[in-house]
ZANU-378723 format. One record per atom (N, C-alpha, C): atom name; x, y, z; residue in one letter; residue number from 0. Coordinates in Angstrom, 1 decimal. Atoms other than C-alpha are relative to their C-alpha. Last residue first. Layout:
<rs>
+-------+--------+--------+--------+---------+-----+
! atomo !      x !      y !      z ! residuo ! num !
+-------+--------+--------+--------+---------+-----+
!    CA !      X !      Y !      Z !       A ! NUM !
...
+-------+--------+--------+--------+---------+-----+
</rs>
This chain:
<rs>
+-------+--------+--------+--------+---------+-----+
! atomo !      x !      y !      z ! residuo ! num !
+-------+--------+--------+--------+---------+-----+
!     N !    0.8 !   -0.2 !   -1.3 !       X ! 112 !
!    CA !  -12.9 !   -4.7 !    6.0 !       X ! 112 !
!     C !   -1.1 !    1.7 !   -0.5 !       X ! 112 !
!     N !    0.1 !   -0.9 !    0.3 !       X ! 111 !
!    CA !  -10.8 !   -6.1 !    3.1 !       X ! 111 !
!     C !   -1.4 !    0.8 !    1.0 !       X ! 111 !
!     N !    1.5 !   -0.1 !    0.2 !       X ! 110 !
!    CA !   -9.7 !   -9.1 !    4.2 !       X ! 110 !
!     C !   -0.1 !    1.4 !    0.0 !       X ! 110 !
!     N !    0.9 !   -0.8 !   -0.9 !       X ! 109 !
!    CA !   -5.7 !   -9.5 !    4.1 !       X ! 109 !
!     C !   -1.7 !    0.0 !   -0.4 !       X ! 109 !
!     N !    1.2 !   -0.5 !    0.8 !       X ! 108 !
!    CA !   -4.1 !  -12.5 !    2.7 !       X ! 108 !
!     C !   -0.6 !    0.9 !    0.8 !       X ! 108 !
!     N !    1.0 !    0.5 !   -1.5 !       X ! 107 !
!    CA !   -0.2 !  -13.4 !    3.8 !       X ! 107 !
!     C !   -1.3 !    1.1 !   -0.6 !       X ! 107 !
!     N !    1.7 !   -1.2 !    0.6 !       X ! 106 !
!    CA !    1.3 !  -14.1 !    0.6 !       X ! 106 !
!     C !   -0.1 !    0.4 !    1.6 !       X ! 106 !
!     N !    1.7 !    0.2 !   -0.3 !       X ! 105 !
!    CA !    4.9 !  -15.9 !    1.4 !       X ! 105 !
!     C !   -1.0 !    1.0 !   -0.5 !       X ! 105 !
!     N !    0.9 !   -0.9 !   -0.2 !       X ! 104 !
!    CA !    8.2 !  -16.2 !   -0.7 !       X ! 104 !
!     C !   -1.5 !   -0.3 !    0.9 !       X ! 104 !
!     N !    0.3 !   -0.4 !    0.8 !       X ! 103 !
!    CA !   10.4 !  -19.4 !   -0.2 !       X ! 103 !
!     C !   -1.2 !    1.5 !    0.5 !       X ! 103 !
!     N !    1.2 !   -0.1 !   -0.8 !       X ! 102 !
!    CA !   13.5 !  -19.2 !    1.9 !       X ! 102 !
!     C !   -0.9 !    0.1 !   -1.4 !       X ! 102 !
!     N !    0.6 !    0.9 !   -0.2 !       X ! 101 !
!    CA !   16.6 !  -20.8 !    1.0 !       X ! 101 !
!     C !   -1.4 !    0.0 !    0.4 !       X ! 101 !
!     N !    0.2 !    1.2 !    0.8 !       X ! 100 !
!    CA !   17.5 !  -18.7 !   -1.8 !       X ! 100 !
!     C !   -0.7 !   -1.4 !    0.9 !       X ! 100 !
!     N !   -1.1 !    1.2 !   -0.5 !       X !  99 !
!    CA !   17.4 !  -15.6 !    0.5 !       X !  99 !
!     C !   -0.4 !   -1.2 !   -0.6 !       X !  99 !
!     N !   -0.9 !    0.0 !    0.7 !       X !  98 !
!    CA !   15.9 !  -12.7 !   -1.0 !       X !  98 !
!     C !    0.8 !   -1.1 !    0.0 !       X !  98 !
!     N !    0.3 !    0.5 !    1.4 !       X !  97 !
!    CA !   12.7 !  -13.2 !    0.2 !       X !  97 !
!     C !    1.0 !   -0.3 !   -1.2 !       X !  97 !
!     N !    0.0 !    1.5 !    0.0 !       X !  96 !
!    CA !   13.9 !  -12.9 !    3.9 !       X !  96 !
!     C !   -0.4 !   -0.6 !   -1.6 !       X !  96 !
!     N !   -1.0 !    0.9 !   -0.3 !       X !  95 !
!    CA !   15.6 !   -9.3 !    2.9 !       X !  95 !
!     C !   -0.3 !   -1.6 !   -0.1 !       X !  95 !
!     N !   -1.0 !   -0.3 !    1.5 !       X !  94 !
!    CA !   12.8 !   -7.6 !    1.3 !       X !  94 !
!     C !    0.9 !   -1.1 !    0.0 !       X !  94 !
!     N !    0.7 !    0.7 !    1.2 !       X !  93 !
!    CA !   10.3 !   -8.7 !    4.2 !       X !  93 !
!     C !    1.1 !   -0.4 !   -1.5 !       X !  93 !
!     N !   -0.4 !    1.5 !   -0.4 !       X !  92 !
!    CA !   13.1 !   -7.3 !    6.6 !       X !  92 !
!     C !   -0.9 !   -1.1 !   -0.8 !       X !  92 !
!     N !   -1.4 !    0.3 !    0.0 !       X !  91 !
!    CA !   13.2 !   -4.3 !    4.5 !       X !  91 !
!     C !    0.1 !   -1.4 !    0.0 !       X !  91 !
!     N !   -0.2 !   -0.2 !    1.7 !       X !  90 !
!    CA !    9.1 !   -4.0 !    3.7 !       X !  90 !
!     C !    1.6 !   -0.3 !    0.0 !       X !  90 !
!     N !    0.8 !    0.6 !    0.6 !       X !  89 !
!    CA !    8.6 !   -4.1 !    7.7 !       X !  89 !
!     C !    0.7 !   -1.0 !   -1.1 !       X !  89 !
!     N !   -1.0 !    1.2 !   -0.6 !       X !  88 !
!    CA !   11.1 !   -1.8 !    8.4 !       X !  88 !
!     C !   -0.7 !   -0.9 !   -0.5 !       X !  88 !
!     N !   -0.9 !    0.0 !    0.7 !       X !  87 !
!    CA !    9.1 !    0.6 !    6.3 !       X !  87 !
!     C !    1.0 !   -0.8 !    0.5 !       X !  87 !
!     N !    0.4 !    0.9 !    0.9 !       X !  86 !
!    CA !    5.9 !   -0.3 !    8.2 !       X !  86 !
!     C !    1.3 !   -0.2 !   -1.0 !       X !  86 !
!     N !    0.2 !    1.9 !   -0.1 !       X !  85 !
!    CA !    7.7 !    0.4 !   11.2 !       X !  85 !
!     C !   -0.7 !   -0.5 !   -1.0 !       X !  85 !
!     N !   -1.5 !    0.3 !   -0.5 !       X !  84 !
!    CA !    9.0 !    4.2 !   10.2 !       X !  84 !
!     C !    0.1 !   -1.6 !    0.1 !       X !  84 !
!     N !   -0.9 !    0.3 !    1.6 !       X !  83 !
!    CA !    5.6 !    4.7 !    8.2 !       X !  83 !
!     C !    1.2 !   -0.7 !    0.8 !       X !  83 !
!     N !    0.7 !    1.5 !    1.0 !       X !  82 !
!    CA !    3.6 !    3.3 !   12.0 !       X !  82 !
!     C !    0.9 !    0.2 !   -1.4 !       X !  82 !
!     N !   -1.1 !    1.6 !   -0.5 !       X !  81 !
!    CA !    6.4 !    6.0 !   13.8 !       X !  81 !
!     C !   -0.7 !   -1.2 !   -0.6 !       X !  81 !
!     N !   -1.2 !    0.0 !    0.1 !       X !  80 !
!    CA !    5.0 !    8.8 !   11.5 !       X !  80 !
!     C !    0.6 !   -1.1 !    0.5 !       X !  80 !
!     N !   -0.5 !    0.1 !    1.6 !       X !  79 !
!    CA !    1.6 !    8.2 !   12.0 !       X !  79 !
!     C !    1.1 !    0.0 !   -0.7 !       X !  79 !
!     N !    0.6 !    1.1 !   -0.4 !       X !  78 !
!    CA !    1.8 !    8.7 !   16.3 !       X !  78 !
!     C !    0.5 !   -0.9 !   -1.8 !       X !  78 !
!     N !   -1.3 !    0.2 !   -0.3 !       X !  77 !
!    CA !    3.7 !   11.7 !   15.1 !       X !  77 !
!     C !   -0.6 !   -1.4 !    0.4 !       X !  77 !
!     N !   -1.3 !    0.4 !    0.7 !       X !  76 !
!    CA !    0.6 !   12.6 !   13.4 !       X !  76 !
!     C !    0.8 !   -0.3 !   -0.2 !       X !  76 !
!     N !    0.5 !    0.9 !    0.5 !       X !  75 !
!    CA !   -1.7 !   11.7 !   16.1 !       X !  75 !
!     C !    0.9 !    0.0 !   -1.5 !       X !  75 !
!     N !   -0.3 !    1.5 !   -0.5 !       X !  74 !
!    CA !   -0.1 !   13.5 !   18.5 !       X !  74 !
!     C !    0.0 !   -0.8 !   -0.8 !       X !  74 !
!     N !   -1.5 !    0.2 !   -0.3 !       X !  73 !
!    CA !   -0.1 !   16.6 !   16.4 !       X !  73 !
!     C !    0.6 !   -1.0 !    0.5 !       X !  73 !
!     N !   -0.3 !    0.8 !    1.5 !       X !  72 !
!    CA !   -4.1 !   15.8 !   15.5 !       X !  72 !
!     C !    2.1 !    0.3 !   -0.2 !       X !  72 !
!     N !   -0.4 !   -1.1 !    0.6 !       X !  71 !
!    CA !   -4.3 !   15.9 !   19.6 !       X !  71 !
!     C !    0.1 !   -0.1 !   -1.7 !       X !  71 !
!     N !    0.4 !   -1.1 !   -0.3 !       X !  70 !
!    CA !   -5.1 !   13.5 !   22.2 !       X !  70 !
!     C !   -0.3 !    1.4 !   -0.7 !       X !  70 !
!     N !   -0.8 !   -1.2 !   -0.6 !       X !  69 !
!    CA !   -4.2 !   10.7 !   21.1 !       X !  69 !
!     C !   -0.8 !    1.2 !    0.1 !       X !  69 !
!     N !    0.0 !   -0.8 !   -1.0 !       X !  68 !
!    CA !   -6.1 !    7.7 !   22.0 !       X !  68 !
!     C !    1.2 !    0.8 !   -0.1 !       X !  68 !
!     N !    1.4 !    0.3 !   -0.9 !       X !  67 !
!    CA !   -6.9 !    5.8 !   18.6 !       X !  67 !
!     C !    0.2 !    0.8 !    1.1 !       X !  67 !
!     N !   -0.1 !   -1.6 !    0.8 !       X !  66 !
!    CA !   -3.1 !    6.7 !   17.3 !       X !  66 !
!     C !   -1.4 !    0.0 !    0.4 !       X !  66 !
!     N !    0.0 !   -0.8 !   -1.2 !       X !  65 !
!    CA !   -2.3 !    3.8 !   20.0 !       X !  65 !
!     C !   -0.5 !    1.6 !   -1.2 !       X !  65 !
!     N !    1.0 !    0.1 !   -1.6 !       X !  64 !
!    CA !   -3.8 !    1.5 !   17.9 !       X !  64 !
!     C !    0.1 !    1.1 !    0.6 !       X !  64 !
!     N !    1.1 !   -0.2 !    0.7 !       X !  63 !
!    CA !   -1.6 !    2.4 !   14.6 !       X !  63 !
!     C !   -1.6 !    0.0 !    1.3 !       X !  63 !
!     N !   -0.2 !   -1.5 !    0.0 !       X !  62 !
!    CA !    1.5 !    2.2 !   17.2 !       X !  62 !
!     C !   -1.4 !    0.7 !   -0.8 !       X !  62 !
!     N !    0.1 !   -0.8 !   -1.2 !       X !  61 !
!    CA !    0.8 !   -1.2 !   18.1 !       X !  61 !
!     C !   -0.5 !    1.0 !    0.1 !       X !  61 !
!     N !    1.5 !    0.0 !   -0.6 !       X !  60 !
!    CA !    0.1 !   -2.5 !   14.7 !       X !  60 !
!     C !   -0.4 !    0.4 !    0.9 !       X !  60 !
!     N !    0.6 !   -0.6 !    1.2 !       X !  59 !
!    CA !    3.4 !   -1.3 !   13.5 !       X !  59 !
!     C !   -1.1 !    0.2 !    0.1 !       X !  59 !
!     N !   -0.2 !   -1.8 !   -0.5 !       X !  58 !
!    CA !    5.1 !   -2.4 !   16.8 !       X !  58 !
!     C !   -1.1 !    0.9 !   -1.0 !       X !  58 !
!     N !    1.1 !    0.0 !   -1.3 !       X !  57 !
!    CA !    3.5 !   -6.1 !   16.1 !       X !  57 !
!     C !    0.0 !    1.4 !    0.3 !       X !  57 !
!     N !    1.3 !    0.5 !    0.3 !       X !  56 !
!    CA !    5.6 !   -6.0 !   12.5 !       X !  56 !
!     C !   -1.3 !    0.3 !    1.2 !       X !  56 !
!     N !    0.4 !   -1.3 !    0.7 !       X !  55 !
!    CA !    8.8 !   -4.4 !   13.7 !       X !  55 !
!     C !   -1.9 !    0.0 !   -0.5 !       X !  55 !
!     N !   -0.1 !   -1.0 !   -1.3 !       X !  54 !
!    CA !    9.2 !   -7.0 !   16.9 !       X !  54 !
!     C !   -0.7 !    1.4 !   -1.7 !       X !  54 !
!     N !    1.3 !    0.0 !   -1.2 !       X !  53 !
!    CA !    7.8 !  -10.0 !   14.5 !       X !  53 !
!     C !    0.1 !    1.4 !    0.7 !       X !  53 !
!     N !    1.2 !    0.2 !    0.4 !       X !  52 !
!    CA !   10.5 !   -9.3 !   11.6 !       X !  52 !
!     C !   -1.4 !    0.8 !    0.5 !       X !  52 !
!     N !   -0.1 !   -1.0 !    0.7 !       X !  51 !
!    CA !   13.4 !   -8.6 !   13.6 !       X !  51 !
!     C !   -1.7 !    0.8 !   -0.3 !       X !  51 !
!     N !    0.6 !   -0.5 !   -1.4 !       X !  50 !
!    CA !   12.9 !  -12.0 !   15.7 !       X !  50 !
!     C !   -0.7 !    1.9 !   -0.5 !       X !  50 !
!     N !    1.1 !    0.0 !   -0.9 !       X !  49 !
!    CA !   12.5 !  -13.2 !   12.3 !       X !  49 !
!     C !   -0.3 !    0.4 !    0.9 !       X !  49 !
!     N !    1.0 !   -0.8 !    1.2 !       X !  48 !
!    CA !   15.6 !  -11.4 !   10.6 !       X !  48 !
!     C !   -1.5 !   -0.6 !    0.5 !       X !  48 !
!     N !   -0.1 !   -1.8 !   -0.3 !       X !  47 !
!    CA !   17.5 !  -12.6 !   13.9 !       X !  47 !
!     C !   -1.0 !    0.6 !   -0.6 !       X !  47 !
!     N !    1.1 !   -0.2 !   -1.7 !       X !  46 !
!    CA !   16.1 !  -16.4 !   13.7 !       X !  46 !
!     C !    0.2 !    1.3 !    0.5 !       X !  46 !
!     N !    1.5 !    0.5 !    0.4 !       X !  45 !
!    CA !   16.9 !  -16.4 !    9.8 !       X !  45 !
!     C !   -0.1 !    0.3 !    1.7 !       X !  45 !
!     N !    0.4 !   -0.8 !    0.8 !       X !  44 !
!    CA !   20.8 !  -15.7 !   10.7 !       X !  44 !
!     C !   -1.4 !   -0.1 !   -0.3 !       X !  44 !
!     N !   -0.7 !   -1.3 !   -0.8 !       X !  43 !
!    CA !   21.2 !  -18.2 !   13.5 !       X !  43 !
!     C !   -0.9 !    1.1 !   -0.8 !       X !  43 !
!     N !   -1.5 !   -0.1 !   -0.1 !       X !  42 !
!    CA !   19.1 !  -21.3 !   11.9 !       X !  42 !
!     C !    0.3 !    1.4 !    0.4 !       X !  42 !
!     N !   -1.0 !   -0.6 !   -0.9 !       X !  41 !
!    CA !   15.6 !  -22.5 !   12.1 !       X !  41 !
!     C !    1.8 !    0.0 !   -0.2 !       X !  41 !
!     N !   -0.9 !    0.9 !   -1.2 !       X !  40 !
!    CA !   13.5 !  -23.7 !    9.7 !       X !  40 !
!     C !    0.9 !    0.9 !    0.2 !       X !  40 !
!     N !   -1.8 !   -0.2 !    0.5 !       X !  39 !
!    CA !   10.9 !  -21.4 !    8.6 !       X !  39 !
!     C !    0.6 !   -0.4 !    0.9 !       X !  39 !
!     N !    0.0 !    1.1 !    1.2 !       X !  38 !
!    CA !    6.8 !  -22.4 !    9.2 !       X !  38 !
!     C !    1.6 !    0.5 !   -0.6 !       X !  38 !
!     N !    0.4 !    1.4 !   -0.9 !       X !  37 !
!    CA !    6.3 !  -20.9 !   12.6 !       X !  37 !
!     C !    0.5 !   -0.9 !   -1.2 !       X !  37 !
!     N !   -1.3 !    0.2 !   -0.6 !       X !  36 !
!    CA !    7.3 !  -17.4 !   10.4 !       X !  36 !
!     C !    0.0 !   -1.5 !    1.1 !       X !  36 !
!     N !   -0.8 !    0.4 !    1.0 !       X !  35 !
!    CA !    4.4 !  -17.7 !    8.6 !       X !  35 !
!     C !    1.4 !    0.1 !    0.7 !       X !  35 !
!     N !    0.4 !    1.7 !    0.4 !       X !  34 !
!    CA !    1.7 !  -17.7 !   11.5 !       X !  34 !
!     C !    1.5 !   -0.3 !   -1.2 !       X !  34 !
!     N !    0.0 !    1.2 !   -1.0 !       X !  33 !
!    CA !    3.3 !  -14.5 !   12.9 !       X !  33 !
!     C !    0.1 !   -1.4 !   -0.2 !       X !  33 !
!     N !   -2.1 !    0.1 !   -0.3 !       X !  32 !
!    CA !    3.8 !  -12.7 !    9.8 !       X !  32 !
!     C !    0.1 !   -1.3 !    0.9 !       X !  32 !
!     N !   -0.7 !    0.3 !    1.1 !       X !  31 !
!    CA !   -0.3 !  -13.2 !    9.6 !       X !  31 !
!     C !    1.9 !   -0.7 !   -0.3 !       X !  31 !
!     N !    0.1 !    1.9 !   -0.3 !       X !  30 !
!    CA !   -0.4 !  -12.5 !   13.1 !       X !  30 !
!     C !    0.2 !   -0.9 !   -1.1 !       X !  30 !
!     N !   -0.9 !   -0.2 !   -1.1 !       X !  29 !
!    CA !    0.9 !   -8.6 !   12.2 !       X !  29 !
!     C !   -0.5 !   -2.0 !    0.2 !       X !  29 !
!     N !   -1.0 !    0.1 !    0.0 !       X !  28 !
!    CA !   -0.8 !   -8.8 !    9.3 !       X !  28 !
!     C !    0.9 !   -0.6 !    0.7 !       X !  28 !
!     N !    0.1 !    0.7 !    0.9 !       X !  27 !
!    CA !   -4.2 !   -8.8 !   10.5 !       X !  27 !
!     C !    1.4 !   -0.6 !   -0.6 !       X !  27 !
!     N !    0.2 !    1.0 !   -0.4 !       X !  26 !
!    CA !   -3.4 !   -6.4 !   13.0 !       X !  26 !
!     C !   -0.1 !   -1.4 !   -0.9 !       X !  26 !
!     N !   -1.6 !    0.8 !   -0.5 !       X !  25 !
!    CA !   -2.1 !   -4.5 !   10.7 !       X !  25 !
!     C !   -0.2 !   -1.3 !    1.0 !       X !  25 !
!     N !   -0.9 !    0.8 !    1.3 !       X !  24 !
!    CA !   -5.8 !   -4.8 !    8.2 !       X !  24 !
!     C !    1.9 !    0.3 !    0.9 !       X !  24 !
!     N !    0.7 !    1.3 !   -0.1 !       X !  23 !
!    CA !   -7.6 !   -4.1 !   11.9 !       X !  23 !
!     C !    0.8 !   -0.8 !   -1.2 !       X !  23 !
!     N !   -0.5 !    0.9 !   -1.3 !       X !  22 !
!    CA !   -5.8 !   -1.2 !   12.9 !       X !  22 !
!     C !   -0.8 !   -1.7 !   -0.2 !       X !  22 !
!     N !   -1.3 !    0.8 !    0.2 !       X !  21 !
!    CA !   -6.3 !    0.0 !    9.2 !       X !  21 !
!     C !    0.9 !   -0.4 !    1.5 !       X !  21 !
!     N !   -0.1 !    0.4 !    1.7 !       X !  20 !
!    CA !  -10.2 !    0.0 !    8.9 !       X !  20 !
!     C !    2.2 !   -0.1 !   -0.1 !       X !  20 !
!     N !    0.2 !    1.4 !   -0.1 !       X !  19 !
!    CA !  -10.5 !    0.8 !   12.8 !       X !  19 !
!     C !    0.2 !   -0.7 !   -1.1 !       X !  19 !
!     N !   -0.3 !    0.7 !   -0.9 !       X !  18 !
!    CA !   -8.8 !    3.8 !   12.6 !       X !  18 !
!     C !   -0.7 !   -1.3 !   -0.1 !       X !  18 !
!     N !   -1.2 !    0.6 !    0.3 !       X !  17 !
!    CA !  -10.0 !    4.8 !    9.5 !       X !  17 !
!     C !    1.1 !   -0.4 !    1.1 !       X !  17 !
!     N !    0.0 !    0.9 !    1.2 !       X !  16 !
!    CA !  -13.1 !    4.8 !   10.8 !       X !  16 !
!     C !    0.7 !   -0.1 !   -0.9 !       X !  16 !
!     N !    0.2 !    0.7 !   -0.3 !       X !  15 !
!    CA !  -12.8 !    7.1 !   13.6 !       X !  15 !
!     C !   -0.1 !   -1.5 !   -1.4 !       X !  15 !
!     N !   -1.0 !    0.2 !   -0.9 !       X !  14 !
!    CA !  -11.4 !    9.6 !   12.5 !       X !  14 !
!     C !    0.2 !   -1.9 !    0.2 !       X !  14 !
!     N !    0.0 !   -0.2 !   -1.4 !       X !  13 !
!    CA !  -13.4 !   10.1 !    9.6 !       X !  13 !
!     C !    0.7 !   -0.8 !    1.1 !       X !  13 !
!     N !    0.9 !    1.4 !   -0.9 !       X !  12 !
!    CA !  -12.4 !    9.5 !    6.5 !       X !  12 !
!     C !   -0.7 !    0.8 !    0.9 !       X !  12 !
!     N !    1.8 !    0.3 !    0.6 !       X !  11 !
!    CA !  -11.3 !   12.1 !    4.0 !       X !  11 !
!     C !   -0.5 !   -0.6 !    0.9 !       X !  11 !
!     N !    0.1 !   -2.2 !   -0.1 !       X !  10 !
!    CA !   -7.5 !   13.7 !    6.1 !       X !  10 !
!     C !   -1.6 !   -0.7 !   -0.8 !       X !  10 !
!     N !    0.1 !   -0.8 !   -1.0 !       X !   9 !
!    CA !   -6.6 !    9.6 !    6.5 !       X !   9 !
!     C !   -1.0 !    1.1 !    0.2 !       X !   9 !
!     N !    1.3 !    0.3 !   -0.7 !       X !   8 !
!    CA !   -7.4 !    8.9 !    2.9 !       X !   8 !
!     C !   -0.4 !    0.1 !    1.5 !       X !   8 !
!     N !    0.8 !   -1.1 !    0.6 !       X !   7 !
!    CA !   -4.4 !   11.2 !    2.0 !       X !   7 !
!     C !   -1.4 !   -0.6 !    0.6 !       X !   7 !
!     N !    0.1 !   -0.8 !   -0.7 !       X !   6 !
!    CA !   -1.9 !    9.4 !    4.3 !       X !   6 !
!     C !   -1.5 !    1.0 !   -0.2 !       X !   6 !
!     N !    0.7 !    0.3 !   -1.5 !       X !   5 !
!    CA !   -2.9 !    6.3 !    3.6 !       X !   5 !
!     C !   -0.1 !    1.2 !    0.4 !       X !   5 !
!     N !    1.7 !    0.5 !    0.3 !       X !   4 !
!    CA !   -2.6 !    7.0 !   -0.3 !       X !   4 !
!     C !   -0.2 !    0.1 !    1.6 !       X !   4 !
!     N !    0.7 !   -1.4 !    0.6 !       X !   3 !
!    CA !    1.0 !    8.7 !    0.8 !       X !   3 !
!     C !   -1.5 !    0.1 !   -0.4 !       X !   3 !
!     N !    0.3 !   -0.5 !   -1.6 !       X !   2 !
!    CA !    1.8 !    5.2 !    2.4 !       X !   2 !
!     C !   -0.6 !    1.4 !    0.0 !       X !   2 !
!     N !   -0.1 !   -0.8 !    0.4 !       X !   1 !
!    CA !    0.8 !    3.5 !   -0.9 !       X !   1 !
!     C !    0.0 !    0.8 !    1.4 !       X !   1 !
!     N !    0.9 !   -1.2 !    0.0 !       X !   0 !
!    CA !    0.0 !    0.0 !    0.0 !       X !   0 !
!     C !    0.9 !    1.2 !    0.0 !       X !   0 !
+-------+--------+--------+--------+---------+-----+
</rs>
């Protein structure tokens, strides 16, 4: 997704409703990752880029929650700012495990809510 699209439909929605519409597609994700990483055999390198993975991935979803109780549309931007910063980790460590000959690519399916 188009983080500049997020941003824009952000500022049309209403608050409320794009809060729940993309805390629900990271969430989604976020266990997604989850379930696909249970399924990669184990070695050194591979169990950093997973631990990696999961911590950027859950934060992502975290932080999109926590934008639900800010206080302010300044909070809430800076709140939006640390979800790009972890979704763009994300897309790295995604980049990276795909790259690696012994791993195969995953899907993970989101529902369009």
């Amino acid at each position: 997704m188009n983080i500049l699209w997020m941003f824009k439909i952000r500022f049309f929605m209403k608050q409320d409703v794009f809060n729940v519409l993309f805390r629900n597609r990271t969430k989604a994700l976020a266990l997604g990752i989850i379930g696909e990483m249970d399924g990669i055999k184990y070695s050194d390198a591979l169990g950093v880029i997973r631990k990696q993975l999961i911590c950027s991935v859950t934060s992502t979803a975290a932080n999109l929650r926590a934008v639900r109780r800010t206080r302010s549309e300044r909070e809430s931007f800076a709140k939006l700012c640390i979800v790009v910063e972890e979704a763009d980790e994300n897309l790295f460590w995604m980049w990276d495990l795909s790259s690696r000959k012994r791993w195969i690519p995953f899907t993970v399916k989101l529902r369009r809510t």
